[in-house]
One Martini backbone bead per residue (centre of mass of N, CA, C, O) as a GRO file, in nm:
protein
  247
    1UNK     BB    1   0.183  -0.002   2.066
    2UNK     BB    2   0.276  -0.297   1.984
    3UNK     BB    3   0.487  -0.535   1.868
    4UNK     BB    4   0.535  -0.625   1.555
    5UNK     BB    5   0.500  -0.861   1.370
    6UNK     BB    6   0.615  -0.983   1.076
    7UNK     BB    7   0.477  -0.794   0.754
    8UNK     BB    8   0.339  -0.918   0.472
    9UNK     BB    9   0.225  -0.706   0.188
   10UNK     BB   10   0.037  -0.731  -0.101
   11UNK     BB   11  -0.008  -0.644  -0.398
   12UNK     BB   12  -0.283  -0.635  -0.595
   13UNK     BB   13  -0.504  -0.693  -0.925
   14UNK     BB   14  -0.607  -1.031  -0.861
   15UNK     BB   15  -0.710  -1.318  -0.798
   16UNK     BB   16  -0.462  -1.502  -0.877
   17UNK     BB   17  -0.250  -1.319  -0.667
   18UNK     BB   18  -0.397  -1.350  -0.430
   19UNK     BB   19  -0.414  -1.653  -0.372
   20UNK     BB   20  -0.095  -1.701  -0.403
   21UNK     BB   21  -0.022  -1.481  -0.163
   22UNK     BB   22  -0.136  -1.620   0.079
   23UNK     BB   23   0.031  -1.906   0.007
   24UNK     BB   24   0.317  -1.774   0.035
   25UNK     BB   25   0.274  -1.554   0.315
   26UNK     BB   26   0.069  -1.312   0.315
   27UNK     BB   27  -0.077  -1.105   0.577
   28UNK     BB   28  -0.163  -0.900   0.372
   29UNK     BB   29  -0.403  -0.714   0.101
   30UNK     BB   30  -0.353  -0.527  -0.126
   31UNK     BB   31  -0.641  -0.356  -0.332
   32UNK     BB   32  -0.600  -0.267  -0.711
   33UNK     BB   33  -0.552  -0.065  -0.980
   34UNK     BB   34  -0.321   0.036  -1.201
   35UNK     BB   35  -0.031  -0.073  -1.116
   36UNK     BB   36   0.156   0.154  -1.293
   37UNK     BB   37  -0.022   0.403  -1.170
   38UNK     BB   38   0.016   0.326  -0.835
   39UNK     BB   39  -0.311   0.300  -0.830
   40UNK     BB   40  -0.612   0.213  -0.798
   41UNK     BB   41  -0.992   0.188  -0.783
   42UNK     BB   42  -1.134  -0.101  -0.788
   43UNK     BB   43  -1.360  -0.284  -0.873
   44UNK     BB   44  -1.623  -0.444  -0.776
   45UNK     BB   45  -1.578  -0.725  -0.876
   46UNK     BB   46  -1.270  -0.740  -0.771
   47UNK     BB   47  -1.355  -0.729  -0.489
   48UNK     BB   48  -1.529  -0.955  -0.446
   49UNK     BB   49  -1.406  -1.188  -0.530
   50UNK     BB   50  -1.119  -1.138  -0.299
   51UNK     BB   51  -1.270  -1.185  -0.076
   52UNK     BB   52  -1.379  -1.494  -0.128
   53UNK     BB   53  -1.122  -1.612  -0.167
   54UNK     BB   54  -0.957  -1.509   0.141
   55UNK     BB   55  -0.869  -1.475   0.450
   56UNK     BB   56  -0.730  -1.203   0.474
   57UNK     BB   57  -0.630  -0.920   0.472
   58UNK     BB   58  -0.812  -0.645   0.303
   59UNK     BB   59  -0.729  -0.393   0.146
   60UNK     BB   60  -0.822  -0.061  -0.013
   61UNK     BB   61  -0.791   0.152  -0.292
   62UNK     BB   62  -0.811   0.503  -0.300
   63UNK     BB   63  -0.808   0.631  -0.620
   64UNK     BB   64  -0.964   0.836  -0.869
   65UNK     BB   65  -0.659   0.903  -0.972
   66UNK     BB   66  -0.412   0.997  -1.168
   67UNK     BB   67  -0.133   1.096  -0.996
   68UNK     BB   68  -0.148   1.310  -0.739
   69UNK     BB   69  -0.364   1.477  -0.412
   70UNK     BB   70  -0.499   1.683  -0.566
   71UNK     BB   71  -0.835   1.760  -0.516
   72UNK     BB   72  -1.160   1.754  -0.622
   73UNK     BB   73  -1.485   1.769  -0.512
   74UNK     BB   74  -1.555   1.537  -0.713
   75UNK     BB   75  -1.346   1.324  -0.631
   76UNK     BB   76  -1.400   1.320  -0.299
   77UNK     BB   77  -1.704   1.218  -0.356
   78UNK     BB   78  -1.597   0.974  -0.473
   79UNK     BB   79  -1.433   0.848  -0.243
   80UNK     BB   80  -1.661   0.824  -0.038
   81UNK     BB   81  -1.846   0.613  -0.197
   82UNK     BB   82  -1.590   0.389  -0.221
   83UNK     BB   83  -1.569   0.361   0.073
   84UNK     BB   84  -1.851   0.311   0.196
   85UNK     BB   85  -1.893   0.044  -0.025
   86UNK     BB   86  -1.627  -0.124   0.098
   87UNK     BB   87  -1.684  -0.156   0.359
   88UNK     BB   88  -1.960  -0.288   0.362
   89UNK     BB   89  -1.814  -0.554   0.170
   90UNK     BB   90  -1.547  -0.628   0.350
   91UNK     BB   91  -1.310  -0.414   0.423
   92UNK     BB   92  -1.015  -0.401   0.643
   93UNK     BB   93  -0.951  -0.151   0.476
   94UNK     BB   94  -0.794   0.186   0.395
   95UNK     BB   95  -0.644   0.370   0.097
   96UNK     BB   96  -0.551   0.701   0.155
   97UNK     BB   97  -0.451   0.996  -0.004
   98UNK     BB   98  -0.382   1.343   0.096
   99UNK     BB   99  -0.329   1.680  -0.073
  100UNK     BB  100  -0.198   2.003  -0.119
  101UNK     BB  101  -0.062   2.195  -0.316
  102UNK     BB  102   0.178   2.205  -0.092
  103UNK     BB  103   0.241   1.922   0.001
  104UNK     BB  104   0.030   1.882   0.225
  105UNK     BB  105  -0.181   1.759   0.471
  106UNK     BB  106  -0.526   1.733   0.414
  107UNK     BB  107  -0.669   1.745   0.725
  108UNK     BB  108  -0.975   1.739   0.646
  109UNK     BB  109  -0.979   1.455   0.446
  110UNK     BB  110  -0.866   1.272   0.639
  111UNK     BB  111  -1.083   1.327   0.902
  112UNK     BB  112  -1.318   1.271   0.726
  113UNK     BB  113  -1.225   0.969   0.646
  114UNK     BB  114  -1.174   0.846   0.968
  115UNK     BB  115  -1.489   0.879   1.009
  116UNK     BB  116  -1.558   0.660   0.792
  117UNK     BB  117  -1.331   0.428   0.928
  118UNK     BB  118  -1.509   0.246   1.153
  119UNK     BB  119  -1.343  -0.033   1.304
  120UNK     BB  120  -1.096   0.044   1.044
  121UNK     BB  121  -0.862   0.084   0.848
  122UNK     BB  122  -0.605   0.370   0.822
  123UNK     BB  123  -0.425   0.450   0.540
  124UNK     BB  124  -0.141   0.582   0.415
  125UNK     BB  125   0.025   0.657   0.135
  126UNK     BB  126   0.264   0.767  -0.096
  127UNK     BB  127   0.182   1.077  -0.074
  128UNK     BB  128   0.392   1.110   0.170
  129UNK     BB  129   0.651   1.158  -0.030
  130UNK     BB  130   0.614   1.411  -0.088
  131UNK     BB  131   0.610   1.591   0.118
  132UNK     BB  132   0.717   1.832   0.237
  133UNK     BB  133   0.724   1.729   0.586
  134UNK     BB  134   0.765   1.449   0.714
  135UNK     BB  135   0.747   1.534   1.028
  136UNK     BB  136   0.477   1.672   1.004
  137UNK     BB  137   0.306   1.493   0.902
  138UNK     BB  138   0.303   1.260   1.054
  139UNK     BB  139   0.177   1.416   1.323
  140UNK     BB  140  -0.094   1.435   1.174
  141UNK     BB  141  -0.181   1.142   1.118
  142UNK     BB  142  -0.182   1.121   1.416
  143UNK     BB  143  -0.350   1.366   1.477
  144UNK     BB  144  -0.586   1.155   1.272
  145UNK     BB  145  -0.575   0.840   1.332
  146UNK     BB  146  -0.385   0.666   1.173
  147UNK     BB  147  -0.268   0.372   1.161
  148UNK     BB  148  -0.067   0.386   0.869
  149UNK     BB  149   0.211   0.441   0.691
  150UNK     BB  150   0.329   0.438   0.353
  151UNK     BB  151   0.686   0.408   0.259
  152UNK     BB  152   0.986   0.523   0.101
  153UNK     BB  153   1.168   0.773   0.247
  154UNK     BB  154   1.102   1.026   0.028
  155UNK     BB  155   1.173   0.782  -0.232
  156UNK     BB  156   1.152   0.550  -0.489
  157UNK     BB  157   1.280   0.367  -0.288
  158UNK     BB  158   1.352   0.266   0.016
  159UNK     BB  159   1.674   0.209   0.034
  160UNK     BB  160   1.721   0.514   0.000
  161UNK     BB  161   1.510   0.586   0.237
  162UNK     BB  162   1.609   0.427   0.537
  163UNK     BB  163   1.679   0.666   0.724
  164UNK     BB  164   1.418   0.821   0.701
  165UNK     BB  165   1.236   0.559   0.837
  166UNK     BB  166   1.395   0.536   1.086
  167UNK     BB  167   1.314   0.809   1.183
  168UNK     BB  168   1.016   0.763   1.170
  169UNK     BB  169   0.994   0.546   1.350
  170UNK     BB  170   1.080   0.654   1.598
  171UNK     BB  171   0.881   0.933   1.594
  172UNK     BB  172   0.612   0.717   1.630
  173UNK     BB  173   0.589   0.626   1.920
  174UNK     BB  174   0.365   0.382   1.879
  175UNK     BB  175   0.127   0.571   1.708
  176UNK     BB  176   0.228   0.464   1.419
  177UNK     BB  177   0.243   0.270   1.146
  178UNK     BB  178   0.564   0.186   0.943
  179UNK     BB  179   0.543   0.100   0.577
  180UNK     BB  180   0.752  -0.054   0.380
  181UNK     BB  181   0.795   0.086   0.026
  182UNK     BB  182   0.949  -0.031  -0.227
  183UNK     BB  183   1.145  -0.236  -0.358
  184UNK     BB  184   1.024  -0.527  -0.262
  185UNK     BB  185   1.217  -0.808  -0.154
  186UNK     BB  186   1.407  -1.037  -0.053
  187UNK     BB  187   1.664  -0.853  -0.061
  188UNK     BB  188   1.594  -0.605   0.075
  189UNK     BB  189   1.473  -0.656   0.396
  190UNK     BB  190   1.748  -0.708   0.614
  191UNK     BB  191   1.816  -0.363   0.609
  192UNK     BB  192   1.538  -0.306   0.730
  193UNK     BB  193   1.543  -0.485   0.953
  194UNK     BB  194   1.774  -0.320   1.121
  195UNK     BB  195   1.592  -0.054   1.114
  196UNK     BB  196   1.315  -0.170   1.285
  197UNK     BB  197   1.142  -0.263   1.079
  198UNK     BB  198   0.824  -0.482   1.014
  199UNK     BB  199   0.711  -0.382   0.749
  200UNK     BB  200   0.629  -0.505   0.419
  201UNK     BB  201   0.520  -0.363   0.078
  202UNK     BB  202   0.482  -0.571  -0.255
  203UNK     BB  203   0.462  -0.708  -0.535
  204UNK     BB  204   0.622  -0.963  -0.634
  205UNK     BB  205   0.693  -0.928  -0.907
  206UNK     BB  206   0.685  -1.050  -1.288
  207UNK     BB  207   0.693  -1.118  -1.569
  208UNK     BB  208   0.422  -1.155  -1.818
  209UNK     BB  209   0.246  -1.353  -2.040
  210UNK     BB  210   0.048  -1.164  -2.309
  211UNK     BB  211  -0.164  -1.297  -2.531
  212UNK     BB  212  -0.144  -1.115  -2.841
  213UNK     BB  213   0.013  -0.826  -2.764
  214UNK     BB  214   0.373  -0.889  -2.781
  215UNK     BB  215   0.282  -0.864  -3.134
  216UNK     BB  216   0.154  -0.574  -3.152
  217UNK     BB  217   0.128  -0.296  -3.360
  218UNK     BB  218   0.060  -0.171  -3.048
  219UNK     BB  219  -0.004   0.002  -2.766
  220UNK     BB  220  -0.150   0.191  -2.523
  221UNK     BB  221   0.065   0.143  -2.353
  222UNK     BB  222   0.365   0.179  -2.241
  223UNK     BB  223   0.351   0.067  -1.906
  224UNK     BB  224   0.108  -0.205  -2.023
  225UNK     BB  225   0.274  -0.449  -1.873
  226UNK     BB  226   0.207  -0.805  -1.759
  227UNK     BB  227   0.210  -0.905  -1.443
  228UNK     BB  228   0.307  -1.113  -1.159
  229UNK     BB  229   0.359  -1.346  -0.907
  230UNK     BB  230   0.593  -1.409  -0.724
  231UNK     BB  231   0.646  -1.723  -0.531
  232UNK     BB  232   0.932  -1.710  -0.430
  233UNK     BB  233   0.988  -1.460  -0.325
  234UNK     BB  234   0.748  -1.440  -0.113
  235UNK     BB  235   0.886  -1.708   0.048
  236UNK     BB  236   1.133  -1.601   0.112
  237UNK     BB  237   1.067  -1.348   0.272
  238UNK     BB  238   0.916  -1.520   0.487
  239UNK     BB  239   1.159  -1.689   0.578
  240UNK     BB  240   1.330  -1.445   0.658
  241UNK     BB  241   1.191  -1.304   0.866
  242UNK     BB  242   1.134  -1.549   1.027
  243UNK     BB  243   1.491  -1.588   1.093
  244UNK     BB  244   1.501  -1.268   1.224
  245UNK     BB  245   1.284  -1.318   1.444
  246UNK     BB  246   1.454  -1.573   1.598
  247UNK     BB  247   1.737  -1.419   1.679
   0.00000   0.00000   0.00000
């Protein structure tokens, strides 16, 4: 596997974020739902939009519920029709991970989802930082022939996890790419990217007006505060990037 220019991933889950992140320099972005509750398996609607919208790759989040990685056999044959029907309508890969009860890599639900995901990317998200080891993961994940995994260092963001991001990266031996993630914003990716990482993901979120939501009598969820996409912070993190690889 070639090295590769410094990428950034931006996680999105609407139309006019997908669209603004494009402008902003993003050169990939995942496209989720549920973004408080780490993302999930978004809607047919919004996957149809978001394509049309965009002409980068768009990756696309299958996750049918929130919470853990260990599936029911009715979940995983839900996620394989998700994957089947979001693949058929040009997503340009797939992002799913599996474990099971004891925080191994689900090795053989990956290896179904590899056989699905023909001749488009299959990325492996952070249900890896969970992993019991994640040396052992990663190995596994490359012969599953994985394309790439989403790490924040087994750390709940990635500048905590950096060591161990630089020994997977290492240990990776341009057999799988390795993309950090979590707290990833303009501020962030220098530290990261001086340990050798080149992709980076991030959602280069802002708090947004909610209108008529942020003085209603009561939430529906704690954590359902709606974001937008920060287009400076995105800004300046791509061109501090591009100023890093010309060095």
């Amino acid at each position: 596997m070639a090295n590769l220019r410094p990428m950034i991933e931006v996680a999105v889950a609407d139309v006019e974020d997908a669209i603004a992140a494009e402008r902003a320099g993003a050169d990939r972005l995942e496209l989720n739902s549920g973004m408080p509750l780490g993302g999930l398996t978004p809607s047919a609607g919004l996957v149809l939009e978001v394509l049309a919208a965009v002409s980068i790759p768009v990756v696309v989040m299958v996750r049918p519920r929130p919470g853990g990685f260990c599936y029911t056999n009715a979940q995983w044959t839900t996620a394989q029709r998700e994957t089947e029907w979001l693949l058929s309508v040009g997503a340009a890969g797939i992002v799913f991970g599996a474990l099971d009860a004891d925080r191994n890599i689900d090795v053989g639900r990956t290896t179904a989802m590899r056989a699905l995901i023909v001749g488009r990317e299959f990325v492996f998200h952070r249900a890896f930082d969970l992993a019991a080891d994640w040396s052992v993961a990663l190995h596994q994940l490359i012969d599953c022939q994985v394309d790439r995994v989403l790490s924040s260092g087994q750390q709940p963001e990635a500048l905590g996890g950096a060591d161990c991001l630089a020994a997977m990266q290492e240990k990776a031996e341009h057999k799988i790419e390795i993309i950090a993630g979590s707290g990833i914003r303009s501020t962030t990716i220098a530290p990261l990217w001086k340990l050798g990482l080149r992709q980076f993901h991030g959602t280069f979120s802002r708090a947004a007006i909610d209108p008529g939501y942020e003085a209603a009598r009561f939430r529906f969820a704690i954590n359902d505060h709606t974001r937008t996409l920060d287009s400076n912070d995105l800004i300046a993190a791509r061109r501090l990037l591009d100023q890093l690889a010309a060095e």
